[in-house]
N, C-alpha and C positions, 0 to 999 in steps of 0.2 A: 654426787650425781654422776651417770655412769651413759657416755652416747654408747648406743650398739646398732650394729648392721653397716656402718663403715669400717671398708677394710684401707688405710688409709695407703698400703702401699699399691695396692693394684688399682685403686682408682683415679690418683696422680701419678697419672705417669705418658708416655706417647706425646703427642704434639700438645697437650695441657699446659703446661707451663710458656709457653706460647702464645697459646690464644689468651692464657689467662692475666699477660702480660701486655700482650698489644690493644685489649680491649676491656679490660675490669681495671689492672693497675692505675690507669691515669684518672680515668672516672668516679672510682668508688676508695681507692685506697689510696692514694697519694695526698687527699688533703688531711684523710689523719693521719699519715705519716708523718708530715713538715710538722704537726702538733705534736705530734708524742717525742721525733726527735729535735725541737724545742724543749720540750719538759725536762728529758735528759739530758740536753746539755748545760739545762739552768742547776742541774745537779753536781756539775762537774764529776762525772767519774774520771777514771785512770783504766781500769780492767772493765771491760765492757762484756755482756755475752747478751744474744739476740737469741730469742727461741721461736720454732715453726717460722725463718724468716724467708721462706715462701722463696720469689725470685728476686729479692732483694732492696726491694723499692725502698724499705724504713734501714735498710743496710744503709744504700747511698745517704739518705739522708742524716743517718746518723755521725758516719765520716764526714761528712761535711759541716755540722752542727759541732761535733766536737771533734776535731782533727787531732787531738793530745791524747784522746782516750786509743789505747788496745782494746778492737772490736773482734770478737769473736762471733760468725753468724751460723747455728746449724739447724737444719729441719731435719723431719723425720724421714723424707723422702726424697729417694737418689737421685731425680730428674732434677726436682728443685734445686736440691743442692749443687748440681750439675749448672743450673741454668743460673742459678746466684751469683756464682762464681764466678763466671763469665763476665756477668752483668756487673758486678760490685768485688772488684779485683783486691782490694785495699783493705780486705776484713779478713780475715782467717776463717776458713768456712769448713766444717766438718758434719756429717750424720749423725744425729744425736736424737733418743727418745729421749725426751723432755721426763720422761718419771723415771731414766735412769741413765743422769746424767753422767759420760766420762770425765768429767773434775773430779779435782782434788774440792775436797771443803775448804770454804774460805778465801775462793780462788777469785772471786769477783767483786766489784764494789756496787755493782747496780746489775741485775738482768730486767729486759727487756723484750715485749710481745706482743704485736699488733694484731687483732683479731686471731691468737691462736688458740687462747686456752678454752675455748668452747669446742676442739677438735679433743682434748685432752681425754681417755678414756675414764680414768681418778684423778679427778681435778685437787683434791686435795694431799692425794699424794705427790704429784705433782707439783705440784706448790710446797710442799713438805722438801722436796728434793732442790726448789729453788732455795729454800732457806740454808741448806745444807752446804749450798756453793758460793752461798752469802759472805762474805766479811762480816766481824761484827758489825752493827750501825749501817751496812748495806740496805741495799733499796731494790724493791720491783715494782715495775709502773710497766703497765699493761691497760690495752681497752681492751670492749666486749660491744659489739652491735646490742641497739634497746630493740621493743619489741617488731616483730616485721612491719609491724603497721605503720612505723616511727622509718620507714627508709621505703620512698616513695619508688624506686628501681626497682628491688624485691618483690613488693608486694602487686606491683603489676605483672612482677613476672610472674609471681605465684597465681596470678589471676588468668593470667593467660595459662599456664599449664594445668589449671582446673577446666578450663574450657578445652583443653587439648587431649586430656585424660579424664574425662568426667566422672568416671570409674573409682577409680585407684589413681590419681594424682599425685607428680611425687613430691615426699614432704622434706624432703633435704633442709632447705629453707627454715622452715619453721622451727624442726625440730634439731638442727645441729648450730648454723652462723646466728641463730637467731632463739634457738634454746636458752641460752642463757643469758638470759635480759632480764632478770631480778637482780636490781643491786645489793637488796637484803641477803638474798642466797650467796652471790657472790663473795662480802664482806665476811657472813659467817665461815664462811670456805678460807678464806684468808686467815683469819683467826684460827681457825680449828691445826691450820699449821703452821701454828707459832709466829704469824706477824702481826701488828701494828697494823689499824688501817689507818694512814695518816692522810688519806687525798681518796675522795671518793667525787665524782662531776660527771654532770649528763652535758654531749657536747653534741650540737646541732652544727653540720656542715653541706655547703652543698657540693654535687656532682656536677660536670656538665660534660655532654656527649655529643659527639655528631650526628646521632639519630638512636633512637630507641633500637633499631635493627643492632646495630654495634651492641647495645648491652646484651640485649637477647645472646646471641653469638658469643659473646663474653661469658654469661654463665654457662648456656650449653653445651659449649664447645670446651671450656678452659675448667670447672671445676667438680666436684660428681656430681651434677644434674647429668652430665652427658650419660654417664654409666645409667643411672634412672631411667632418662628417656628411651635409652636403646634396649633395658630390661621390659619394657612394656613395648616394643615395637613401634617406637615412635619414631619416624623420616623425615622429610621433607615438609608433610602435609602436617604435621604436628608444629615443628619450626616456625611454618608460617602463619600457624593459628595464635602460638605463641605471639608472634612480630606483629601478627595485628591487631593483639589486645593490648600490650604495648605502645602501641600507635596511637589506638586508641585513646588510652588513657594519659600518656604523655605528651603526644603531639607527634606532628612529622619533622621531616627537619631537624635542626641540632634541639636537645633536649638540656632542660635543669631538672635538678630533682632536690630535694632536702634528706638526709642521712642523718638517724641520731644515735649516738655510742654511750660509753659511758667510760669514764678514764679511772683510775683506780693506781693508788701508790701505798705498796705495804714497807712496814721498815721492820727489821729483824733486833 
């Protein structure tokens, strides 16, 4: 399976990493972060490598879950990487495409990837090229968001920029963090390059926010919906159509939401 129409360097980048830190990081991705780095440190590695680790949230947590392991974190994209670093000083952090990666083979005991491999343009090459940086008996443990309907945040957003763009609405959502929510595709994707799937789990967690307006703002501002809404000319008056189907559907005031993923551990 092959995403197209994200250019993934020109659309993270500027004050993104920012908003997509102060406002999606703690809400949406910090509680599967403490879960996944949990899983890997009930693995015990030694050579660690993190893939698309964004601005570092599952980095920190991972140094601190396992403080014995050498953590290596790189994304594809120089702001991220920029702002990672900063952020989670303790890891070794380089630019790396994930489907060509600079290791040596053999060079890891476990890689590691929180909501990235649905960015991945060839996911199975990709995953071909984790197995390559593999140790024998090495491990990949990675999630994937299930479908938008399963992550109560999303799909009110999405509902609100159907109401904001009634037209041509944009499908970022749907079709890329949320594209690949088949676990059977998944699984055979793993297989097809050479690993084990030995841990396959759907896992339900919740968000909580201080109001719908924050997430709003967290995806439009921090991830490419921003670049979407500004290709169809959408301002201020879009934002707020958005924030108030949101409101709508979530409430006012601080919000909960439910989030379901799915966890996935291949072994080589």
């Amino acid at each position: 399976m092959k995403v197209t129409g994200i250019d993934a360097e020109r659309r993270w980048s500027e004050s993104m990493p920012a908003a997509y830190e102060q406002y999606l990081v703690p809400v949406v991705f910090r509680p599967f972060a403490e879960d996944l780095a949990a899983r890997a440190a009930a693995l015990h590695p030694r050579r660690l490598l993190e893939l698309a680790a964004g601005t570092g949230v599952l980095t920190s947590e991972l140094i601190a879950a396992a403080p014995s392991a050498e953590v290596t974190a790189t994304d594809l994209n120089e702001a991220m990487v920029a702002f990672g670093s900063a952020r989670s000083p303790g890891a070794a952090w380089r630019q790396a495409d994930a489907q060509r990666l600079p290791f040596p083979d053999g060079g890891f005991d476990l890689v590691v990837c929180q909501f990235g491999v649905m960015f991945f343009p060839d996911r199975v090459a990709a995953f071909t090229e984790v197995r390559r940086v593999l140790a024998p008996g090495g491990g990949f443990l990675f999630n994937t968001w299930g479908p938008l309907g399963t992550h109560a945040f999303g799909a009110a957003l999405q509902d609100g920029l159907e109401r904001a763009f009634p037209v041509d609405p944009p499908q970022f959502l749907p079709t890329v963090p949320h594209g690949y929510a088949d676990p059977a595709v998944v699984a055979a994707d793993l297989t097809a390059a050479g690993f084990a799937v030995e841990e396959e789990q759907e896992l339900t967690l919740e968000g909580r926010a201080a109001s719908a307006t924050d997430v709003a703002t967290g995806f439009l501002a921090g991830t490419p919906l921003r670049a979407a809404v500004e290709e169809r000319g959408g301002g201020p008056a879009a934002r707020a159509t958005v924030i108030e189907e949101m409101t709508a559907r979530l409430g006012p005031g601080p919000v909960t939401a439910q989030m379901t993923a799915y966890v996935f551990r291949g072994t080589v």
